[in-house]
N, C-alpha and C positions, 0 to 999 in steps of 0.2 A: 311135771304135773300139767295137765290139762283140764281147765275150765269151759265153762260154756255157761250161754244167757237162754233160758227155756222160760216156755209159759207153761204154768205149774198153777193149781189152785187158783184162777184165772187173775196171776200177776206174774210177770216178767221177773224172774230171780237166777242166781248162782246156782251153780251143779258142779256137782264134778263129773268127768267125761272120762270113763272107764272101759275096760274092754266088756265087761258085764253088761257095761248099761250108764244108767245118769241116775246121779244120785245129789239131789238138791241138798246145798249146807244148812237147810234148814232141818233136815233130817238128823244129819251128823250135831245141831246143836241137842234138841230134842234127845237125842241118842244117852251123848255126853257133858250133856248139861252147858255147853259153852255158847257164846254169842260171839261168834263169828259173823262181820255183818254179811247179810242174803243178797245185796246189793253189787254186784260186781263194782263199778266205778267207786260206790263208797268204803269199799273192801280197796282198792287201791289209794282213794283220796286219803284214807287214814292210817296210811303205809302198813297196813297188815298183811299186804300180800307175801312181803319174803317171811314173814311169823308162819304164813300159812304154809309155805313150799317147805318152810323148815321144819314143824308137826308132819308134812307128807311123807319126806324124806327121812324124817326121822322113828317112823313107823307107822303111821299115821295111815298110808296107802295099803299095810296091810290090814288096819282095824276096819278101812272099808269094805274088806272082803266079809264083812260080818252084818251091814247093812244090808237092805234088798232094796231094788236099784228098778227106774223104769228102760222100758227095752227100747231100748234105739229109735227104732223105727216107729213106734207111738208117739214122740216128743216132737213139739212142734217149738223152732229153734228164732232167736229174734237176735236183734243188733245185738251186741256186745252189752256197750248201753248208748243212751241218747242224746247226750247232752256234753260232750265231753270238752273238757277246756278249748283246744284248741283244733282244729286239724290242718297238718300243712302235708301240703303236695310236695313232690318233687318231679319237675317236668323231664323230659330230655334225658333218661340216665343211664339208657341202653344207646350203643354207637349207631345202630339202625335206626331208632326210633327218631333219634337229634338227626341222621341224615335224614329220615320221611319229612319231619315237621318244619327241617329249615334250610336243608338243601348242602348243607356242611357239616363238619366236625360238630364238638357240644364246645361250649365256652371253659374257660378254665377255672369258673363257678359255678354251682347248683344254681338251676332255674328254681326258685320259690312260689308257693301261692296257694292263700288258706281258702278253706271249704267253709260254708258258713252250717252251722246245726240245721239249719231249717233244709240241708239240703241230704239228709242223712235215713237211710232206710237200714233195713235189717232182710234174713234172710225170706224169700215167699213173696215179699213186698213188692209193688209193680214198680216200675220206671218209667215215668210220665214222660212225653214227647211235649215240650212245651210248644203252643202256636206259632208260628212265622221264623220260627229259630233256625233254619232248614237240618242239613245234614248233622247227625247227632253221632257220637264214637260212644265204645265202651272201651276200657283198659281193666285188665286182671292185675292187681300188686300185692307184692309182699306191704303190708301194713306193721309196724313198729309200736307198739304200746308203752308208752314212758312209767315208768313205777316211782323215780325220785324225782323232788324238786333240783336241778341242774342250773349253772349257769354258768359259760364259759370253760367247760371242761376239755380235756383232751380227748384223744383219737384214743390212747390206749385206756383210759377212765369211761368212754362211752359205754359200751357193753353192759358196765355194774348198774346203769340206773336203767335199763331195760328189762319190764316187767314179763315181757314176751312178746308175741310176734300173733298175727291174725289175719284173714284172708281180706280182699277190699276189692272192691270196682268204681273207677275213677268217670264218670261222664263226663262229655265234651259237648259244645254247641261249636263244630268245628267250623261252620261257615262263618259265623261270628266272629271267631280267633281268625281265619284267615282275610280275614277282612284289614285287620291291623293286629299285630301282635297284644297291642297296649287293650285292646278289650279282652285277654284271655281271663282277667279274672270275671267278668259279667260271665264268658263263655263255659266257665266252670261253676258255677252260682246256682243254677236251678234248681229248683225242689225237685229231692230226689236222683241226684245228679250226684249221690255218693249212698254205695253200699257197704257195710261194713258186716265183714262174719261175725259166724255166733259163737267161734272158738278161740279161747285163747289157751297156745301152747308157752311153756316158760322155755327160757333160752337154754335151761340143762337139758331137755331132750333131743337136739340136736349135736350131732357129733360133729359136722361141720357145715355152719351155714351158708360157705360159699359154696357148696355142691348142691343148697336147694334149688328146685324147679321151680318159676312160676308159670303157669298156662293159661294164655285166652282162651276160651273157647266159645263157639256161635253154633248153638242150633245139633250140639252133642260132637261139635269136632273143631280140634285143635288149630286154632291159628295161627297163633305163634306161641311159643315159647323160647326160655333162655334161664339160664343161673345165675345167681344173685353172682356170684365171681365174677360175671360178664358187666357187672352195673361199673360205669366209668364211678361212680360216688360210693362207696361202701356204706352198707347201715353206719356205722363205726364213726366214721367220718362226715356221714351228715348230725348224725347227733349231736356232735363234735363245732360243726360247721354252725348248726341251727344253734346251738346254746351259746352260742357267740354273737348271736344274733339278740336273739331273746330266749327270756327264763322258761324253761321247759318245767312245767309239773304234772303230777300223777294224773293219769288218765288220758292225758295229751295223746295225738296220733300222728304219725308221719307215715305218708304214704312215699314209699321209696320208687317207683316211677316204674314203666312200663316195659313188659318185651316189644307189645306190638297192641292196637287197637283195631277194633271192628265195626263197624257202619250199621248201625242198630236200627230196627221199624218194626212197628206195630208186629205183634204175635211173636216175635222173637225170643229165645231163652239163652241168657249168656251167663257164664260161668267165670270163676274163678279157681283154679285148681291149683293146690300145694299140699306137697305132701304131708301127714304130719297131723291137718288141720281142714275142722270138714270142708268140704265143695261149698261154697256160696254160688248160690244161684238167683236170677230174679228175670220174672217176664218185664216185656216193653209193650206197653200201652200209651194211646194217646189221650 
């Protein structure tokens, strides 16, 4: 099943993301008389999203062929949602990336470090070049959407409370962070300094996530990429790692870390590409 956050009747709500088209649930209640909430994050905070994949799957995908649906390319596509419990990074989780940023191997622990909301855009939204900050990155990641409340769980239990998966771009204020490692969280802070896609895919539409791609890209060409197989931390295992840390609940986000980042400036358009899940895109403005 695949979700998505559109501006619709000029308010941000749920759709479902079909090969037709987009079909807001507020249609499907209308339809079939149900209240389904129209709210993505309160559709998870009130764990009805496995209720919902379970109506999809259980025929529900085909009664959508019975709605009429807006066309793709009319919809104008936003964050997931806004405000979401928590978002945690994860630094360093590609072997190249941990050699660029530090000169060696990665540690035999996930680098950690949360994103504050105020720093959270959606897809179309600019990316502000904060003043005196100098050299500013982007990173393209797989993002992680939590569906249950967790705590302390295992590596092979992780999986089950994963709602799905969504596109993200990570910003840096990299002169900052290399100034001293201990300011990377000021240097990940800024307004705007995190994008998050406007799709969410569940994890049964993947046949194996360690053959997905994630891709940077700058200005319509590829910078780097790599497979989530290649991340030294598996989703799996950070889930796993973080709920040992602290309680994970619904709508939480973990950004699972980067193939490679790119030196962003004014006029630029930088991307995030996985397959599966639309392109998130956003300009850099100062």
């Amino acid at each position: 099943m695949k979700l998505a956050t559109i501006v619709h009747e000029q308010r941000e709500q749920a759709a479902f993301l079909t090969d037709r088209g987009i079909i807001p649930l507020v249609w499907l209640n209308e339809r079939e008389g149900t209240d389904w909430e129209t709210d993505l994050l309160a559709l998870l905070q009130k764990n009805k999203l496995n209720t919902l994949l379970g109506w999809y799957t259980g025929g529900g995908k085909t009664l959508l062929t019975e709605l009429p649906a807006l066309v793709h390319g009319q919809v104008s596509y936003r964050a997931l949602y806004r405000q979401p419990g928590k978002m945690i990074g994860v630094g360093m989780n590609y072997m190249a990336k941990a050699i660029e940023l530090s000169g060696r191997p990665p540690e035999e622990e996930p680098v950690i470090f949360l994103k504050p909301d105020t720093s959270l855009i959606g897809p179309g939204e600019c990316i502000r070049l904060p003043d005196r900050a100098g050299q500013i990155t982007a990173e393209a990641e797989l993002a992680i959407v939590v569906g249950q409340t967790c705590k302390g769980i295992s590596e092979e239990e992780a999986m089950s409370v994963v709602a799905g998966f969504t596109t993200s771009l990570d910003m840096t204020a990299k002169d900052i962070h290399s100034r001293n490692p201990r300011f990377m969280q000021r240097a990940k802070s800024f307004d705007t300094f995190l994008s998050l896609g406007a799709t969410l895919t569940t994890v049964d539409e993947y046949a194996s996530l360690a053959e997905l791609e994630v891709e940077t890209v700058l200005n319509g060409e590829v910078a780097h990429r790599n497979t989530v197989s290649r991340m030294m931390f598996s989703p799996a295992y950070l889930i796993s790692f973080l709920s040992h840390v602290m309680t994970l609940h619904p709508g939480d986000i973990i950004l699972t870390g980067t193939p490679g980042s790119v030196v962003i400036k004014q006029g630029d358009k930088v991307e995030c590409r996985i397959a599966g899940l639309k392109t998130l895109s956003n300009i850099v403005e100062t």
